[in-house]
C-alpha positions in Angstrom: -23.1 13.1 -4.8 -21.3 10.9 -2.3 -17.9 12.4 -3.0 -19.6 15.8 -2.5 -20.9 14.9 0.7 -17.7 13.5 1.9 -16.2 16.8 0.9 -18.4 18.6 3.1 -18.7 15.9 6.4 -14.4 16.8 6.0 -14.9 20.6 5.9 -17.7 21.0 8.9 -14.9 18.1 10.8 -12.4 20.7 10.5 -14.3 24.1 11.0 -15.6 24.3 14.7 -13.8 24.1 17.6 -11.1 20.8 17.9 -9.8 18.7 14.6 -12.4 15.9 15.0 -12.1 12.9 12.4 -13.3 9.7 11.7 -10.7 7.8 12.5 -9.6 9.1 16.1 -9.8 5.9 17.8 -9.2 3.3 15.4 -5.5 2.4 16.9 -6.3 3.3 20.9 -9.8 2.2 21.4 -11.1 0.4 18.3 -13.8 -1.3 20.3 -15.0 2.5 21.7 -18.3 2.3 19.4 -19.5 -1.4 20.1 -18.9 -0.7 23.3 -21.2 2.1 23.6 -23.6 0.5 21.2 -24.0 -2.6 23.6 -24.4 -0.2 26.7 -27.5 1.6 24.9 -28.9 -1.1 23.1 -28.8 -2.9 27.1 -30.5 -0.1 28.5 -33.0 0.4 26.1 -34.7 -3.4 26.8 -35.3 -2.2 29.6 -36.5 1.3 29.3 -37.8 2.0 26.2 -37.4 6.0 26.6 -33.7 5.5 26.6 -33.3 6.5 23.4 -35.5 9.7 23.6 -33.4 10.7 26.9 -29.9 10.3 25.1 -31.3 11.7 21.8 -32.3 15.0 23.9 -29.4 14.6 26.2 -27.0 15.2 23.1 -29.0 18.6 21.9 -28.5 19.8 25.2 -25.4 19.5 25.7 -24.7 20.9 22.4 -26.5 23.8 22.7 -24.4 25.1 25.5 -20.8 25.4 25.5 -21.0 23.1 22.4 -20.7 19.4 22.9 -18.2 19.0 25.1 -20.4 16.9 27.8 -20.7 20.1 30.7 -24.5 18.6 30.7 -23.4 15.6 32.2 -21.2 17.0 35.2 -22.6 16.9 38.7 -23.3 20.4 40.3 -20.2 20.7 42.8 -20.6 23.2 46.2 -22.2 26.2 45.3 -22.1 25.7 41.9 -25.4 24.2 40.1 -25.0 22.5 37.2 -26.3 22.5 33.7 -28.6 19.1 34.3 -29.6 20.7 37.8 -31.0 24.1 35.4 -35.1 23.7 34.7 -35.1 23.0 31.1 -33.4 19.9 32.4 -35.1 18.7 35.2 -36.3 16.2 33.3 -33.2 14.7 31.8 -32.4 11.2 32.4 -30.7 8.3 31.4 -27.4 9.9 32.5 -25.9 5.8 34.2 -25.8 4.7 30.7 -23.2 7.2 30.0 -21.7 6.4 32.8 -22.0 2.2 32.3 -20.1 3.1 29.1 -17.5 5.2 30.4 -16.3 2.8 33.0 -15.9 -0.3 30.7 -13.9 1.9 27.8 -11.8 2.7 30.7 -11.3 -0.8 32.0 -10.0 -0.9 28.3 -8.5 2.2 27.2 -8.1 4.6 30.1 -8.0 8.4 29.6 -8.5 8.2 26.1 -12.2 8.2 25.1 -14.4 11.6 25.6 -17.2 11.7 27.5 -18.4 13.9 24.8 -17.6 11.7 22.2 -19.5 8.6 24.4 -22.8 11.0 23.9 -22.4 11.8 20.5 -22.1 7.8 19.6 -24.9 7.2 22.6 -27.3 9.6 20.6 -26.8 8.3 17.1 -27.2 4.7 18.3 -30.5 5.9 20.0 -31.4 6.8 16.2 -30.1 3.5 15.0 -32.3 1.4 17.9 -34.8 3.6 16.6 -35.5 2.6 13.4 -33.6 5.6 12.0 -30.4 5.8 10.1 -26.8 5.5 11.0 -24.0 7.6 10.3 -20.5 7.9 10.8 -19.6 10.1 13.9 -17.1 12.5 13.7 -14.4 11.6 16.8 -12.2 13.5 19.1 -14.2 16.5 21.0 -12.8 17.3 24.7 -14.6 17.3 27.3 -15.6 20.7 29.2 -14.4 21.9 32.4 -17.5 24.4 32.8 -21.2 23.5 33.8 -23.6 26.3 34.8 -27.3 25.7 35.7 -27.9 29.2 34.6 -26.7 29.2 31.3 -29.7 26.4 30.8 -31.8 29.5 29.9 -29.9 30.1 26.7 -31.7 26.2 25.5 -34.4 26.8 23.2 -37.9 26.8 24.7 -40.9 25.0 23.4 -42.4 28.2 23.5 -40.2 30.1 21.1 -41.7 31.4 17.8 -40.4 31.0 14.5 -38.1 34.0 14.3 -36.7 33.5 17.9 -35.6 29.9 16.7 -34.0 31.1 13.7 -32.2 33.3 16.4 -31.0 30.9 19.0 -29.8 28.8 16.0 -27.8 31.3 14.2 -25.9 31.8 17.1 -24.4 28.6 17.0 -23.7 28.6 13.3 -27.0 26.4 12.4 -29.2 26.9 9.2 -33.0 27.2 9.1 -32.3 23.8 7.1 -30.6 22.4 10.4 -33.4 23.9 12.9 -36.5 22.2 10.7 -34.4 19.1 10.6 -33.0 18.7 14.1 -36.8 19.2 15.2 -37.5 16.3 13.6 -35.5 14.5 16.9 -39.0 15.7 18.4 -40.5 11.9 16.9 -39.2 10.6 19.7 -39.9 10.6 23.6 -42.8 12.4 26.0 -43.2 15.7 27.0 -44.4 17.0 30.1 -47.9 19.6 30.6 -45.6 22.3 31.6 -44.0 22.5 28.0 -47.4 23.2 26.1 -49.3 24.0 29.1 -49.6 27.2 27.3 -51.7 26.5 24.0 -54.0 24.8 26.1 -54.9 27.1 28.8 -55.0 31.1 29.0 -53.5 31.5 25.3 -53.7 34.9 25.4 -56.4 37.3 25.8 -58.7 36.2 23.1 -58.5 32.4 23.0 -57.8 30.2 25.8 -57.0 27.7 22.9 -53.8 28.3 21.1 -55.8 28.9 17.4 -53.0 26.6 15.8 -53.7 24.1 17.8 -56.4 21.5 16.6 -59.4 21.5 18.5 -59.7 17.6 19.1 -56.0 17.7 20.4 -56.2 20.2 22.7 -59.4 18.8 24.1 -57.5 15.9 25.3 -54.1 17.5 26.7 -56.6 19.5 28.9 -57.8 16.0 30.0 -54.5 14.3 30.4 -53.1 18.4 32.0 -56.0 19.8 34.2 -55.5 23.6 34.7 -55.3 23.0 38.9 -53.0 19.7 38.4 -49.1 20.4 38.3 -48.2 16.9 38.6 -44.9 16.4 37.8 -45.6 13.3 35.8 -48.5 14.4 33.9 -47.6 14.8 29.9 -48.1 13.6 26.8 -46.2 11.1 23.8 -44.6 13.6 21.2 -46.6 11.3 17.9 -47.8 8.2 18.3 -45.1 6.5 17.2 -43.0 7.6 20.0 -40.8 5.3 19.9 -40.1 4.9 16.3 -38.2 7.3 14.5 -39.6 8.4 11.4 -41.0 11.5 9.6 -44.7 11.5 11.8 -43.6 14.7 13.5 -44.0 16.4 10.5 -47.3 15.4 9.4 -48.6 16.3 12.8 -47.3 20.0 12.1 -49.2 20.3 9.1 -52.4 18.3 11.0 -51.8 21.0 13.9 -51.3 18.3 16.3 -47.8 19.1 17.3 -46.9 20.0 20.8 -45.5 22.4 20.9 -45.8 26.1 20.3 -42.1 25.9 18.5 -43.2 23.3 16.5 -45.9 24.5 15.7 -44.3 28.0 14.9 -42.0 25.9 11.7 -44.8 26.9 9.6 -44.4 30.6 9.8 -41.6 31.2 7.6 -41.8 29.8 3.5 -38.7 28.4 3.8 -39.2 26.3 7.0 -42.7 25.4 6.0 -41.5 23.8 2.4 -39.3 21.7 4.6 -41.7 20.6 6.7 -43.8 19.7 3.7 -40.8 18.1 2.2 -40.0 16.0 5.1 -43.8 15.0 5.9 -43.7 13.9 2.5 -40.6 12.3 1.8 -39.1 10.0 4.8 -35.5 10.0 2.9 -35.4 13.5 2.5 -36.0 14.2 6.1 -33.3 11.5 7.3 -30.6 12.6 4.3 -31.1 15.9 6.2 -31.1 14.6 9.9 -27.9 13.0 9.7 -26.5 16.4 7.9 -27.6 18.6 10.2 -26.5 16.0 13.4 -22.9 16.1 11.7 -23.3 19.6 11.7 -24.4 20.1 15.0 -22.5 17.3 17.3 -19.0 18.7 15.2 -19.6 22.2 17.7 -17.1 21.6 20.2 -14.5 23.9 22.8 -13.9 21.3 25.3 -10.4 20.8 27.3 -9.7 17.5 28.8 -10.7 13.6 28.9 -12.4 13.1 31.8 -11.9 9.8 33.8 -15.0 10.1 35.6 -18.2 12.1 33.0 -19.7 13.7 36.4 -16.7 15.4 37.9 -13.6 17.0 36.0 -10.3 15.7 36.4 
C-alpha cells in the first residue's frame, strides 16, 4: 500500500502544470517549512480562525489559474483582483503569508514561491488543527495574472450536486476529490449571505429549504433576520469549528449542513457512500483528504518567484 501510494503522489507530481517534487528546497532553503510552520502556528494564538482563512485561502487560489498564488496579489490600477472579486470578500489572513515571505527572504531570496508558502500555510492549518500531515509537493511558480472577475468561476455554496461535479471536472478532480475536499468545510464560519437561501424564500413552495432540518434553520433565521444584511452576521460551519475532524459529514446526513452544496453531496450514490464512509470512519476521510489535497495543490501554470506575494516582479 505505501509503495503504491508513493507511486501515485510521484505520477500526480509530475502530471499538471510545473515538475513539482519533494525535495525542491532541501539544498537552497531547507529551513522554508519551519519557517512557515512558526509563522502560522504564531498567528493562530492569536486568531483562532487563522487556520480556516489559510485552509480556504489555498482552495481559492487553486481553483483559478491553479495554485500559482494570483489570489494573493493586490488589484493594481484598473485592474481588480482575484481577493477584491465577491466570493472573496471575506478572505483574510493574507499578513501571514506575507510575515513568512519576508523572513524566507531574509534567508533565501528569490527562491521560495509564494505559491508554495500557501500550499505549506494550508497544510499546517490542517496540522494546528488536529488533522494530519503530509508531505507537500514543492516547486509551483507563482502567477503573473489576477482577475476579480474570473472569481465567478469558484464554486458557490449554492451549487447542486451535478454543477459540482462540473466545476470539478474541469480542473481534473474526481467526485472522490469534491466529497473529500468538502470535508475542508469542518473548519471556519460562514457568513448569512452563503445559505441565506435555504432559510428564506426557498422557492415557491417552501420558504424552508426541505433538506434543511427544521430546528437548524429555526435558528440561522435568528442569528440571519430576513431585513438584517449585516456583514458580520453568520454562523460556525459544525461545532467543532475549530477542530478538524469528520463532523461535517455527520451534519450532512443530520441535514444540518450549511450549505446548499453540502447539502447537495447526497444526491448522487456515489458521493453519498462517501459521505457515509467518511461520517463513519475518521481515517478514511483523512487517508482521502490528504489524497485529494496532493491532487489538488499539484495544479499549477505559474511563471515567476515573486519577491514581494502582492505585486509581481
Amino acid at each position: 500500500m505505501a509503495i503504491l501510494f508513493i507511486l501515485f503522489l510521484s505520477f500526480m507530481i509530475n502530471s499538471h502544470g510545473n515538475a513539482l517534487s519533494l525535495n525542491h528546497y532541501d539544498k537552497t532553503c531547507p529551513d522554508v517549512e519551519t519557517i512557515v510552520a512558526n509563522a502560522v502556528k504564531s498567528a493562530a494564538k492569536k486568531d483562532n480562525n487563522v487556520p480556516a482563512a489559510l485552509l480556504r485561502m489555498h482552495f481559492h487560489d487553486c481553483f483559478i489559474r491553479g495554485c500559482d498564488g494570483s489570489v494573493l496579489l493586490n488589484s493594481v490600477g484598473k485592474n481588480k483582483a482575484e481577493k477584491d472579486g465577491p466570493p472573496n470578500g471575506s478572505l483574510h489572513a493574507f499578513y501571514v503569508i506575507d510575515n513568512a515571505k519576508k523572513q524566507i527572504e531574509a534567508c533565501c531570496p528569490g527562491v521560495v514561491s509564494c505559491a508554495d508558502i500557501l500550499a505549506f500555510a494550508a497544510r499546517d492549518a490542517v496540522v494546528l488543527s488536529g488533522g494530519p500531515t503530509w508531505n507537500v509537493p514543492k516547486g509551483r511558480k507563482d502567477g503573473r495574472t489576477s482577475k476579480a472577475s474570473e472569481t465567478s468561476l469558484l464554486p458557490s455554496p449554492t451549487l447542486n450536486i451535478s454543477q459540482l461535479q462540473k466545476s470539478f471536472s474541469q480542473r481534473g478532480l474526481s467526485l472522490d476529490d469534491l466529497v473529500a475536499l468538502s470535508g475542508g468545510h469542518t473548519l471556519g464560519f460562514s457568513h448569512c449571505s452563503s445559505f441565506k437561501n435555504r432559510i428564506f424564500n426557498f422557492n415557491s413552495t417552501n420558504g424552508i429549504d426541505p433538506s434543511m432540518h427544521p430546528s437548524l434553520a429555526g435558528s440561522l433565521r435568528n442569528i440571519c433576520p430576513a431585513k438584517n444584511n449585516g456583514r458580520n452576521a453568520g454562523a460556525y460551519m459544525d461545532p467543532s469549528s475549530t477542530t478538524f475532524d469528520n463532523n461535517y459529514y455527520k451534519l450532512i446526513l443530520q441535514r444540518k449542513a450549511l450549505f446548499s452544496s453540502d447539502q447537495s453531496l447526497l444526491g448522487f450514490p456515489k458521493t453519498r457512500n462517501l459521505v457515509n464512509k467518511f461520517a463513519n470512519s475518521k481515517e478514511a476521510f483523512i487517508e482521502a483528504f490528504v489524497r485529494s489535497m496532493i491532487k489538488m495543490s499539484s495544479i499549477n501554470g505559474g511563471q515567476e518567484i515573486r519577491k514581494d506575494c502582492r505585486v509581481i516582479n
